[in-house]
C-alpha positions, 0 to 999 in steps of 0.5 A, spaced: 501 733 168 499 727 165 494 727 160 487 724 163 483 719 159 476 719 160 472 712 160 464 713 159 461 708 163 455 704 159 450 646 155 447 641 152 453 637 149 453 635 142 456 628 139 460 627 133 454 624 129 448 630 131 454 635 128 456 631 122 448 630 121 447 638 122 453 639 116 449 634 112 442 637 112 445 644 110 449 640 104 442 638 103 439 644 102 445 648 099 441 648 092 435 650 095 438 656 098 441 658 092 436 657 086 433 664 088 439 668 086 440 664 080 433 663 078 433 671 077 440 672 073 444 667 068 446 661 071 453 661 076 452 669 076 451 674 081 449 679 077 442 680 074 440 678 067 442 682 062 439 684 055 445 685 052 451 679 052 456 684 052 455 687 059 461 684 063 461 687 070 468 687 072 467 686 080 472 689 084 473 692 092 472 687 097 467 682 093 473 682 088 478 680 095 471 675 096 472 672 089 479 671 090 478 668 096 473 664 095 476 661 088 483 659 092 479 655 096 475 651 091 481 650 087 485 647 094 485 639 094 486 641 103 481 644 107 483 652 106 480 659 106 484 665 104 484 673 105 486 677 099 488 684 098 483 688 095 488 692 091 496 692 091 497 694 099 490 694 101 487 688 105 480 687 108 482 690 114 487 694 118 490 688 122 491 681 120 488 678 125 483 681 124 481 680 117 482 672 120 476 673 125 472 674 119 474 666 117 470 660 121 474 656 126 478 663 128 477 666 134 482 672 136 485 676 142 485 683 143 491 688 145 489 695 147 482 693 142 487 690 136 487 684 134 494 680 138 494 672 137 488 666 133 485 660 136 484 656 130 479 649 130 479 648 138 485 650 138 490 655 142 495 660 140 501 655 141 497 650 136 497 654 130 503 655 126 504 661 122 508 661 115 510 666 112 513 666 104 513 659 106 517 659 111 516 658 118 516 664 123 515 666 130 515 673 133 512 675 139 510 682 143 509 683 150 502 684 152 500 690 158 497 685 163 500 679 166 494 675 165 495 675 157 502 673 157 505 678 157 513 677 156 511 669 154 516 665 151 512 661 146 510 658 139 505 663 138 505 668 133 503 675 134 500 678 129 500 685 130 507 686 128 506 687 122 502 692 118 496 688 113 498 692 108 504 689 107 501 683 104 498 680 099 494 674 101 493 670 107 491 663 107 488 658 112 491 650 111 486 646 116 488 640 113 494 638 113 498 633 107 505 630 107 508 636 103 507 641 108 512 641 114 510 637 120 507 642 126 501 647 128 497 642 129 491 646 129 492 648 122 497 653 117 497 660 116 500 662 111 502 670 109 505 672 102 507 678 101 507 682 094 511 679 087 513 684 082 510 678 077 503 678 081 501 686 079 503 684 071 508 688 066 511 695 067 511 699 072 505 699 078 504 703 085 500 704 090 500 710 096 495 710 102 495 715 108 491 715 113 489 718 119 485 717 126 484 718 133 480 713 139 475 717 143 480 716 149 487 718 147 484 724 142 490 723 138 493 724 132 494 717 130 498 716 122 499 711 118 501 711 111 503 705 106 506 705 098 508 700 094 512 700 087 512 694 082 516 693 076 516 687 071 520 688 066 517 682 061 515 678 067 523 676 066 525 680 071 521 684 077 522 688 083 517 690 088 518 694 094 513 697 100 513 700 106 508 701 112 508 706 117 504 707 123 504 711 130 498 711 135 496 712 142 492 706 146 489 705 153 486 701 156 483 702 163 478 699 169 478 695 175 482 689 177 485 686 182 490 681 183 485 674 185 484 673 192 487 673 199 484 668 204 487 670 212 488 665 217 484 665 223 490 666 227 493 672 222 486 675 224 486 675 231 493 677 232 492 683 227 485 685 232 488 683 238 495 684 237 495 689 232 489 693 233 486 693 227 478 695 230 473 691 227 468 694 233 463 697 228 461 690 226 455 686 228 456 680 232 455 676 226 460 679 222 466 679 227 466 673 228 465 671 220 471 675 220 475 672 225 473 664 223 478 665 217 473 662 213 473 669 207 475 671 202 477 677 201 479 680 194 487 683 193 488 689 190 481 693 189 485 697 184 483 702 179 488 702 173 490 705 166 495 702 161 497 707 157 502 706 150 505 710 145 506 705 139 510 705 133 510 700 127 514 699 121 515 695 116 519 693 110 518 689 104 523 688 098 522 682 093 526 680 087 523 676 081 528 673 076 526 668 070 534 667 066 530 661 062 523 659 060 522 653 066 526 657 071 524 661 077 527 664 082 525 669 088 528 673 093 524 676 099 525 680 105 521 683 111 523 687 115 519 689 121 520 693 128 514 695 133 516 700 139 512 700 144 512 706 150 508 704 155 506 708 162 502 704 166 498 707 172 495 704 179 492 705 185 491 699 189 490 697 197 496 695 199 497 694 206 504 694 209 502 690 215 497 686 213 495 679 209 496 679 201 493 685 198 488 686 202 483 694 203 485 693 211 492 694 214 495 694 221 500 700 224 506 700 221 513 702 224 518 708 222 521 709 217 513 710 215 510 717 217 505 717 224 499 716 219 501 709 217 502 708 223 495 706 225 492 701 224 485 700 219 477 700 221 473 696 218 465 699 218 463 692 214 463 688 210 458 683 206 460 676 203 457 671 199 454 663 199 462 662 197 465 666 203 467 671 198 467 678 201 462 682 195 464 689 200 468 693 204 467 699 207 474 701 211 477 707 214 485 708 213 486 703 208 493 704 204 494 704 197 499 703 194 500 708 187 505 704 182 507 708 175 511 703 172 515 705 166 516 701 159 520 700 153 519 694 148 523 694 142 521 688 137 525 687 131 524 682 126 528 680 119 527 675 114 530 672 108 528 667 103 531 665 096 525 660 092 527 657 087 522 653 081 525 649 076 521 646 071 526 641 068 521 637 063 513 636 062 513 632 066 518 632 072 519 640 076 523 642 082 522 646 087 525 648 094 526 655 099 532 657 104 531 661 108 534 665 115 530 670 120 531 673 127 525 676 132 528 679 138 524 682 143 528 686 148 526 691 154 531 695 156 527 698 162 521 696 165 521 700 172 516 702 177 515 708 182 512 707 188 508 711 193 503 709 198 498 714 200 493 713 206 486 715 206 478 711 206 475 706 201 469 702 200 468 697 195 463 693 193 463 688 187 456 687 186 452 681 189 455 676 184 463 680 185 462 680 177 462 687 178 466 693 181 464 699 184 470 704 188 469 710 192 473 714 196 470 718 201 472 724 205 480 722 201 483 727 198 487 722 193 491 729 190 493 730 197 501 729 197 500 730 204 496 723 203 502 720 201 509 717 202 514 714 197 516 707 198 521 705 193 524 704 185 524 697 182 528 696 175 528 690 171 529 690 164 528 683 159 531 679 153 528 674 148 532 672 142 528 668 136 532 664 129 531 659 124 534 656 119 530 654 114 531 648 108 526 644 103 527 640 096 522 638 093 521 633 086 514 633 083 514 627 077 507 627 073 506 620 072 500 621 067 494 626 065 491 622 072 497 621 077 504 625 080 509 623 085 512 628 090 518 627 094 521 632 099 526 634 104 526 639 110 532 642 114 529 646 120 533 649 127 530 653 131 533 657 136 530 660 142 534 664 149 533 669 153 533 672 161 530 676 165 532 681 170 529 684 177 532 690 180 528 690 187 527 696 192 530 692 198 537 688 193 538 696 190 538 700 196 532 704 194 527 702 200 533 705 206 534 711 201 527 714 199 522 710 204 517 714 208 520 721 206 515 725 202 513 726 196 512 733 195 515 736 187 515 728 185 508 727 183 502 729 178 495 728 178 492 723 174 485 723 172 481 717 169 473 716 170 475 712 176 477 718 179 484 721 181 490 720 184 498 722 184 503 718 181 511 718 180 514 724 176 520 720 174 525 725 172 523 729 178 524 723 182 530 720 180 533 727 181 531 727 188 534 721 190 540 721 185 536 715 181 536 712 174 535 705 171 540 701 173 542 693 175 547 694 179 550 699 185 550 707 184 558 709 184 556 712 191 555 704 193 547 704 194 544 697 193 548 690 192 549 685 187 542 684 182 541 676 186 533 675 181 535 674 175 530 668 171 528 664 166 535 663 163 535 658 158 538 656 151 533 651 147 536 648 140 531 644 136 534 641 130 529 637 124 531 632 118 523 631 114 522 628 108 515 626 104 513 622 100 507 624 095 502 621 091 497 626 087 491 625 082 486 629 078 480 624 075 475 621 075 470 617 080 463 614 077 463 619 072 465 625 077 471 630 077 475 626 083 482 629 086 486 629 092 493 626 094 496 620 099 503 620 103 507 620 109 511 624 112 517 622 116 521 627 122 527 626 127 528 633 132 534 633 135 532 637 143 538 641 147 537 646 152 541 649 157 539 653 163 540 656 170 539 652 176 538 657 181 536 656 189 534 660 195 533 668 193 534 665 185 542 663 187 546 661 181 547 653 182 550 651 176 547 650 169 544 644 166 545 641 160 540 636 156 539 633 150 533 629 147 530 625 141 523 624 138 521 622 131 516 618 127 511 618 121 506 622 119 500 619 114 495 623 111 489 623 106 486 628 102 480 628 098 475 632 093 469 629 089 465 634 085 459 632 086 457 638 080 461 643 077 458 647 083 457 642 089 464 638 092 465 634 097 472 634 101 474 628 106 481 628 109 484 623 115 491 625 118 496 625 124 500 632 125 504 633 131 505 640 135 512 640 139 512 641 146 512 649 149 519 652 149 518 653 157 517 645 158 523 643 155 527 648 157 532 645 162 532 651 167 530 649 174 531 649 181 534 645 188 534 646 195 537 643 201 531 643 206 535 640 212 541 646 213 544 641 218 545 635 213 551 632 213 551 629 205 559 627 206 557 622 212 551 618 208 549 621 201 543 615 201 541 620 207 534 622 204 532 626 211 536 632 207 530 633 204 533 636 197 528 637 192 530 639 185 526 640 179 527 642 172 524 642 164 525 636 160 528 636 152 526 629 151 519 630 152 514 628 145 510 633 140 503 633 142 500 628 136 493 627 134 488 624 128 484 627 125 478 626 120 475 632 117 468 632 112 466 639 109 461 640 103 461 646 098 456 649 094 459 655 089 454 659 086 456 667 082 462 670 082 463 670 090 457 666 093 459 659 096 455 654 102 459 650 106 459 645 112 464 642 115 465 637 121 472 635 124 474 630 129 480 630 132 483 625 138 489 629 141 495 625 145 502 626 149 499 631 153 504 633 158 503 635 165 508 633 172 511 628 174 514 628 182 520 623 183 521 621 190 527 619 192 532 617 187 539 618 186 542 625 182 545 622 177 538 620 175 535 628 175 539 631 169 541 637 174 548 637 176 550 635 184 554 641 184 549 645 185 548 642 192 554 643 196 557 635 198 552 632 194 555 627 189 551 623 184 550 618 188 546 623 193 538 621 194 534 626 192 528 626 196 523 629 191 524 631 183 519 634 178 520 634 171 514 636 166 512 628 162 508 625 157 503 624 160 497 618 157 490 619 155 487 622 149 483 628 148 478 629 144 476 635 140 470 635 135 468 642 132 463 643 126 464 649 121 457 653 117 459 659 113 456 662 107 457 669 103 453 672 096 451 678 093 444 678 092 443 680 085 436 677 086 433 683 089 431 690 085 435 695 085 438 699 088 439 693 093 442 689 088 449 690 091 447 689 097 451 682 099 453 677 106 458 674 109 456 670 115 459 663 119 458 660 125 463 655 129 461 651 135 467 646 138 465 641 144 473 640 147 475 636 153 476 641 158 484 640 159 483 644 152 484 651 154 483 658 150 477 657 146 470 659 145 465 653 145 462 658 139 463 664 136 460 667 129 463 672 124 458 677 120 459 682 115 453 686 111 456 689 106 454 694 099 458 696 093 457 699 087 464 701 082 464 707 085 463 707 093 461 701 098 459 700 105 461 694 109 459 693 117 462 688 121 461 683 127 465 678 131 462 674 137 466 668 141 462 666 148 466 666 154 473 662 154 477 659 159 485 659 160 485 654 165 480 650 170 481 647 177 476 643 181 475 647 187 471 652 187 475 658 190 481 657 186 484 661 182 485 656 177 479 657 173 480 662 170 477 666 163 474 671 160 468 672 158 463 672 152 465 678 147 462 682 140 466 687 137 463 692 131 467 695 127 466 698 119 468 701 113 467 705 108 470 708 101 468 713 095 472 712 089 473 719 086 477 716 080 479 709 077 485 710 082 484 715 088 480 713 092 477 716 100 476 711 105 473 711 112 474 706 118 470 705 125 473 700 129 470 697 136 464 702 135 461 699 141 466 700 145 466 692 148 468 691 155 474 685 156 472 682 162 477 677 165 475 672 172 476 667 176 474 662 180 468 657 177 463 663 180 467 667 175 469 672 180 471 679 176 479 679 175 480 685 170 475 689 166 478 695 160 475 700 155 479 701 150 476 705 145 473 706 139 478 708 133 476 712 128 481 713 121 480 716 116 484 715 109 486 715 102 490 710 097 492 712 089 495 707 085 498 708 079 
């Protein structure tokens, strides 16, 4: 029987200039802030004053991470913050991401309650670009639901295939210089796994175990790490770590699937032809139901997405020092996330009935008697909008879906650095390097039963909530039930990269430096989709409408109970097992859906040329750097042409080409030792998504009776085409950027900043009318008779399209000690920032405002830190009618999470985490009346751990 999970249930806009003005108010009042913590120690320290000279407090633990960060980001010449590992295999928090929501401008998706994907300064997921050890990177998860991308083939990055442990530092480029390689438009982040020559000479290590639990799965949750360094001499060194960590998740709630909006006449057949009885309805609602004008919710499901997941990393870095001026490393990840997934769900799914709709009209064999009636419909209630907020039905069908799951995630880098310092004044460095990410599903199945019984549900007044009852339905019945069929996919996505960059650096003088460079990047991405269905498998003739008994278990959630599948019962019944072909016997045809099939090839030539300086302005400290960087990309994809039923039609081949120049300025004027000021103006790009520029598509001959032999100019046979377009341009933008700083302590800072960015080539959809195919890019042999001359009636293409976007976001963060309260409360210390971005509403995927804040006390022997994260509602997509599932989002959340730790020695330490204490709901909509579209729990997590270095 499978395991039951309980769920306790518990504008005004602001211009460029009002932002800038808020950022130069608080600049204004940064020293003012900060004199109290000076005015009670000595100047620039966190810690009170103190009579004797030779008291230095070594600050170690997480105001020691702040203080690295804190310094990394001073010292930077761009716009940057960072995350450092409290100790050798020890970071802020136990995922990556996050650790980066602490930061401002980051806002983070979550997966089963851990940190996925990041947002950064406006911008989504597939606009911020990720490093690591300085090279590129891409590796994607799946997701459990569809509404989260769940098996998107994209530029973005998901975080948790790593373990955090596995890393030293993480940095966040906002600002981009002619040094860095072109892309990730929002900005940079850059992870960097342990050097043997960062952890000193001899011989250091570090162990950690841990284990946990979520107060739904109740299981037991490892995850333990190590770390073993040798440095003989800092001439050569050898650094290896591994992680390892297995858990449990669920995530569970209420969802549909959008909407169903039922024509008049759909109805009127369903009363009058199909007896569906609608007689305890008043006058009114009758016709209200008949007129066509509702809308009624799809689905009305209760659903548990249950996984059992498996991370391991490794790590190995070699450093090599054969001369004084010469560096060279080698570094290696290797990182493999294992996902066993079950999902389960109880949905209305009428077999002779629109969409997914809780009534249904009187189905014929092979279903049983009971499904041969048809529903009655007790009443129903809707909104100013004709959305149905209620039903009460008698004899609706449910459709119960155990749907199976194994996702493999493997991914393997190799980068050799080398640095030459070739004289004083001239040095040479550059990096190659090779990765793969594969993500392969070797099955994804799903068993289907449908049950007949009663429901009532009822969305609230606003249809922001859901609420579902059963009455007089025993859902635990098998003789409630019939089986329906077996569905069997299974999915392919394969990543590489080669990667290559020289790079010279020439000091002029004490003040100037000149910096030139070359790239070489290729990137290439493939994959395929397969789908098996009951009717192409032969599972529908084989199993439909038989009966269920000694083939289900109960399942239990707070939202009630109901049968689900028992594969291994099931597949023996019915001689089953996942396959995409014909059973031996011959049961099922030739798989026909097979999707996404596509090879997209992108290969770049970069160079740079750079002028750095560090001097002075009127007396005052003054640094920074100017350049321009230059770009061609060389675009190839091939991908299936596919018709009616997805039919194979041919394969189209397209090449494409863009290029241009990228300038940028960045700058720092300390006004103090203690107060900078940063201005930075530049042009970045971010290449198109992987699914625009494939070169799959599609064509159809709408007119079977066409003869295109006798007039291939006749445009009466209707053939529409489409496909991706590799010859579209980057997303480009320009942005300026002004920040002020003000350092105080050992980890105090102020900062305000405000940053403008004027966004161009967005792409949408181009429709071509009449043209000749030669001219379409898809081959004419996919349409019998055609050649290249035949007029292609319509033909949609993805293109650049004009206009500028704007985005202008400003940024306030703070943290310090407070050292200037008595003590005890001396240890006591703060990180907080807040964001606010004003965008154009075609930018998607982000919080007009989120803000981060963490309270936290430590002592050299133990600490306490709690932590909060908030983002306000955010949209993935908008759409101008009010009732369309094209607006879509999710709305405002607050997370909660803290962490405590004992030192019982100088090198053992014990450990407490608490992560989603408030076990916050995610709730997603639709519509612009925000109508509820999914809303999970997924737990709070509790671990409990160790770590020893030596």
């Amino acid at each position: 029987m499978t395991k039951p999970y309980p769920v306790r249930a518990k504008r005004p806009n602001l211009k460029s200039f009002l932002l800038a003005t808020v950022a130069a108010v608080i600049a204004t009042v940064c020293p003012r802030i900060a004199f109290a913590q000076q005015a009670s120690g000595t100047p620039g320290s966190d810690t009170p004053a103190s009579s004797n000279p030779g008291d230095d407090v070594v600050v170690t633990g997480y105001r020691k991470s702040l203080s690295d960060a804190r310094k990394i980001k001073k010292d930077a010449v761009i716009q940057k913050d960072a995350i450092v590992a409290e100790d050798m295999a020890k970071f802020p928090e136990l995922n990556l991401a996050e650790s980066l929501q602490r930061l401002p401008g980051v806002q983070i998706t979550r997966e089963a309650g851990e940190g996925r994907r990041i947002s950064l300064r406006g911008l989504g997921p597939d606009f911020a670009r990720v490093q690591l050890n300085g090279m590129e990177v891409l590796g994607n998860v799946d997701s459990a639901q569809d509404s989260r991308g769940q098996r998107t083939r994209d530029r973005a990055f998901d975080f948790n295939i790593f373990a955090s442990e596995l890393f030293q530092r993480v940095e966040v480029e906002k600002t981009f210089e002619a040094a860095q390689n072109e892309g990730g438009m929002a900005g940079t982040v850059g992870l960097f796994t342990g050097k043997p020559f960062d952890y000193g000479e001899g011989l250091r290590g570090a162990i950690s175990g841990k284990l946990g639990t979520n107060q739904y799965t109740k299981d037991a949750q490892p995850r333990v790490a190590a770390m073993l360094s040798q440095n003989w001499d800092n001439r050569f060194g050898i650094t290896l770590s591994a992680a390892y960590s297995r858990r449990k998740t669920t995530e569970q709630g209420h969802n549909d699937y959008n909407y169903t909006k039922p024509s008049a006449s759909t109805l009127n057949d369903l009363v009058n032809l199909g007896g569906l009885d609608i007689s305890h309805l008043s006058a009114a609602q009758q016709a209200k139901f008949l007129s066509g004008d509702l809308y009624f919710a799809d689905g009305n499901r209760i659903s548990s997405w249950n996984a059992q997941q498996e991370r391991l990393g490794l790590t190995a870095a070699v450093q090599w020092r054969p001369a004084d001026n010469l560096l060279l490393t080698l570094d290696g990840l290797y990182g493999q996330f294992t996902t066993h997934r079950d999902e389960l769900h109880l949905a209305t799914r009428p077999i002779h009935g629109p969409g997914s709709v809780a009534f249904d009209g009187p189905a014929s064999a092979p279903w049983p008697v009971a499904f041969q009636k048809a529903s009655v419909i007790n009443n129903i209630a809707w909104d100013s909008s004709n959305y149905v907020t209620m039903t009460d039905v008698t004899g609706t069908t449910f459709g119960s879906e155990h749907r199976r799951e194994l996702n493999e995630n493997r991914f393997k880098q190799g980068v050799l650095t080398a640095k030459w310092d070739a004289s004083d004044s001239f040095s040479v460095d550059g990096h190659f390097g090779y990765e793969k990410s594969t993500y392969e599903t070797p099955y994804d199945d799903k068993f289907y039963m449908r049950a007949k019984g009663n429901q009532i549900a009822n969305y609230g007044a606003d249809g922001r909530s859901a609420s579902f009852q059963y009455p007089g339905t025993d859902l635990t019945n098998p003789a409630n039930y019939t089986m329906d069929d077996f569905y069997y996919r299974a999915f392919h996505n394969s990543s590489e990269l080669w990667e290559g960059a020289l790079n010279l650096h020439y000091k002029v003088n004490d003040v100037f430096a000149l910096r030139a460079g070359g790239a070489y990047h290729r990137f290439t991405q493939d994959g395929t989709d397969l789908f098996y269905d009951g009717g192409v498998n032969g599972t529908n003739g084989e199993a439909r409408g038989t009966s269920v008994a000694g083939i289900t278990d109960v399942f239990t959630n707070s939202f009630g109970s109901w049968l689900i599948g028992d594969y291994a019962k099931g597949f023996a019944k019915y001689n089953e097992y996942h396959r995409l072909g014909p059973k031996p016997d011959g049961t099922g045809g030739t798989i026909q859906d097979i999707e996404n099939v596509y090879t997209t090839t992108e290969e770049t030539f970069s160079g740079f040329a750079q002028v750095d300086w560090d001097g002075e302005l009127f007396g005052k400290h003054f640094r920074g750097n100017v350049g321009v960087r230059g770009y061609h990309t060389n675009t190839h994809s091939m991908g299936w042409i596919q018709g009616d039923s997805y039919a194979y039609l041919g394969t189209a081949d397209v090449k494409g080409e863009y290029s241009g120049v990228l300038p940028a300025l960045n700058t720092v004027l300390d006004l103090t030792p203690e107060v900078l000021v940063r201005f930075a103006a530049s042009q970045n790009l971010n290449r198109p998504g992987l699914g625009s520029i494939a070169a799959k598509g599609s064509a159809f001959l709408g007119n079977d009776t066409c003869d295109l032999s006798a007039n291939a100019q006749n445009s009466t046979c209707n053939i529409s085409a489409s496909r991706g377009n590799p010859n579209l341009k980057p997303y480009k933008d320009t942005t300026l950027d002004f920040s002020v700083e003000y350092y105080f302590g050992k980890v105090g800072l102020l900062s305000a900043s405000v940053f403008h960015k004027w966004i161009t080539n967005f792409i949408g959809s181009e429709t071509l009318e009449n043209i000749p195919f030669s001219e379409t890019g898809v081959p004419f042999g996919t349409i019998p008779g055609a050649t290249a001359n035949t007029i292609v009636k319509e033909f949609d293409m993805p293109i650049n399209i004009p206009g500028t976007k704007n985005l202008t976001g400003v940024e306030l963060a703070a943290q310090a000690q407070f050292s200037f309260l008595p003590k005890p409360f001396d240890n006591l210390g703060a990180v907080a920032n807040f964001t606010y971005v004003d965008a154009d509403e075609a930018l998607t995927g982000i919080s007009k405002t989120s803000y981060n804040a963490t309270l936290y006390y430590e002592t050299n022997r133990w600490g306490i830190r709690g932590s909060l994260n908030h983002r306000s509602r955010w949209y993935t997509g908008h759409n101008s009618t009010v009732m369309n599932a094209g607006t879509a989002g999710f709305e405002a959340s607050t997370y909660v999470d803290a962490a405590a730790f004992y030192n019982i020695t100088k090198t053992f330490q014990v450990t407490l985490n608490a992560i989603n204490l408030t076990n916050q709901k995610d709730t997603q909509f639709w519509g612009q009346n925000r109508y509820l579209y999914n809303q999970t729990q997924s737990g709070t997590t509790y671990t409990a751990g160790f770590s020893y270095k030596f």
